[in-house]
C-alpha positions in Angstrom: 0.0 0.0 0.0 1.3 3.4 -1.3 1.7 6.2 1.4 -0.3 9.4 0.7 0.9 12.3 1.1 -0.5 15.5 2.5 0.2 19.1 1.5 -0.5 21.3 3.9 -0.1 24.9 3.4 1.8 27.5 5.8 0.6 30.2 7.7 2.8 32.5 9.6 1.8 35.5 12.2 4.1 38.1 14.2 3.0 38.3 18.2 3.4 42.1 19.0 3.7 42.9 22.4 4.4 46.6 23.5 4.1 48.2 26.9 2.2 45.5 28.2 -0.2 45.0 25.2 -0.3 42.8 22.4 -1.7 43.7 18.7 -4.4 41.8 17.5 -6.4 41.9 14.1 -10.1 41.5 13.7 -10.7 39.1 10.7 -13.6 40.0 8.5 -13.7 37.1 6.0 -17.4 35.3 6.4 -15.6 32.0 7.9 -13.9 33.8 10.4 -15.9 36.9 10.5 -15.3 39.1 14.3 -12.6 37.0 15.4 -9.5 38.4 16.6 -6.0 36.8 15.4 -2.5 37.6 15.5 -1.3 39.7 12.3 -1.1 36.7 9.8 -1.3 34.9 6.5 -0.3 32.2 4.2 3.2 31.9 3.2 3.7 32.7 -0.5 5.9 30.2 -2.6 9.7 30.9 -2.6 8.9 32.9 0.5 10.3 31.9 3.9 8.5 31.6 6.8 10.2 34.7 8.6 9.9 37.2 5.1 5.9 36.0 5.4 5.6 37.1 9.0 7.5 40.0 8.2 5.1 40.9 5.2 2.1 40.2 6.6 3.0 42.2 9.9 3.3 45.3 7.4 0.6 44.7 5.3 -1.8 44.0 8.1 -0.8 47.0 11.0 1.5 49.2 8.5 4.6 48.6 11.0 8.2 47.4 9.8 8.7 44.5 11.8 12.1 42.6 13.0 11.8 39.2 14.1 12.9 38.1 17.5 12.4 34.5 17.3 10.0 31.7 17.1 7.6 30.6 19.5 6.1 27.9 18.0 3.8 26.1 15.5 0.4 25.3 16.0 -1.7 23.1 13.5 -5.1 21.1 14.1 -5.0 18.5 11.1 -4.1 18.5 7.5 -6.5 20.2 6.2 -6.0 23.5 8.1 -2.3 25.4 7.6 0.1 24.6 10.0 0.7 28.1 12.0 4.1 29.4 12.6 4.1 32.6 15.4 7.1 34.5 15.8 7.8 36.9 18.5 8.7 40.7 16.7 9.3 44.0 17.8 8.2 47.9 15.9 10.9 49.2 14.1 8.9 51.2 11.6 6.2 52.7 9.8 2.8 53.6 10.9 0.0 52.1 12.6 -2.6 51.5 9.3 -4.5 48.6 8.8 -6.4 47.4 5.5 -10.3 48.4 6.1 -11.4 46.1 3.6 -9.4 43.1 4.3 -9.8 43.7 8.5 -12.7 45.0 10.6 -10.3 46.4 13.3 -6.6 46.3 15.0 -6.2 47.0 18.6 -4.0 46.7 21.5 -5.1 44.6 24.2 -3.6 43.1 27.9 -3.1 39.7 28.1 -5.8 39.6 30.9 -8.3 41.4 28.0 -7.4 38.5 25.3 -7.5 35.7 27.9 -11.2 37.1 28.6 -12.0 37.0 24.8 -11.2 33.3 24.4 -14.6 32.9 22.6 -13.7 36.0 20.0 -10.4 34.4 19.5 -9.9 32.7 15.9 -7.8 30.0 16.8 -5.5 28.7 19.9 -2.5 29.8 19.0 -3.0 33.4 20.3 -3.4 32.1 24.0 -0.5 29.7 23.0 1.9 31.9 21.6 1.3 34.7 24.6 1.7 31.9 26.9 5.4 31.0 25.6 6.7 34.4 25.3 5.5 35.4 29.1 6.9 32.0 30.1 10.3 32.9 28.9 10.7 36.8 29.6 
């Protein structure tokens, strides 16, 4: 019996934190309309994973981003894209995000987003703030 294999695609996200707040983007596609999420998207092809975070950060808030490093990858099954979150810091631009492609971007606590676990789009936002307060 032949193995089958599985291509799953590649999401990467950059987890903001400033002054004791984290930046968070309000999805407004219909599947995952109102939910907040971590500035993120698929990679592209020929893209690395840390150029996607670094593009999407822009795209989605308007800041230049550096990465600090990886916090992990989160991924339910196959069919859903495995989730790479990167910790990154401001290093330019200005705060803008797309209207059409996001409802909203705000800064929240961590107390504020663990209260919102119902609004959140996926796991990996507790996750990911979980690992970077864990190794401060």
């Amino acid at each position: 019996m032949e193995k089958e294999f599985v291509k799953s695609p590649i999401a990467a996200g950059v987890v903001i934190e400033q002054d004791g707040k984290y930046l968070l983007v309000q999805e407004s596609t219909p599947s995952q309309y109102g939910l907040w999420n971590w500035p993120a998207g698929k990679v592209d092809v020929g893209e690395t994973i840390e150029e996607a975070a670094i593009r999407e950060g822009k795209e989605e808030t308007g800041y230049n981003v550096e990465i600090i490093r990886k916090l992990g990858i989160w991924q339910d099954n196959t069919k859903v894209a495995a989730q790479h979150a990167l910790e990154a810091k401001i290093v330019g631009g200005e705060f803008n995000f797309p209207k059409g492609e996001l409802l909203d971007a705000k800064w929240f606590t961590k107390e504020e987003i663990y209260s919102m676990k119902d609004k959140l789009r996926t796991s990996w936002v507790i996750g990911a703030i979980e690992i970077l307060e864990n190794n401060k």
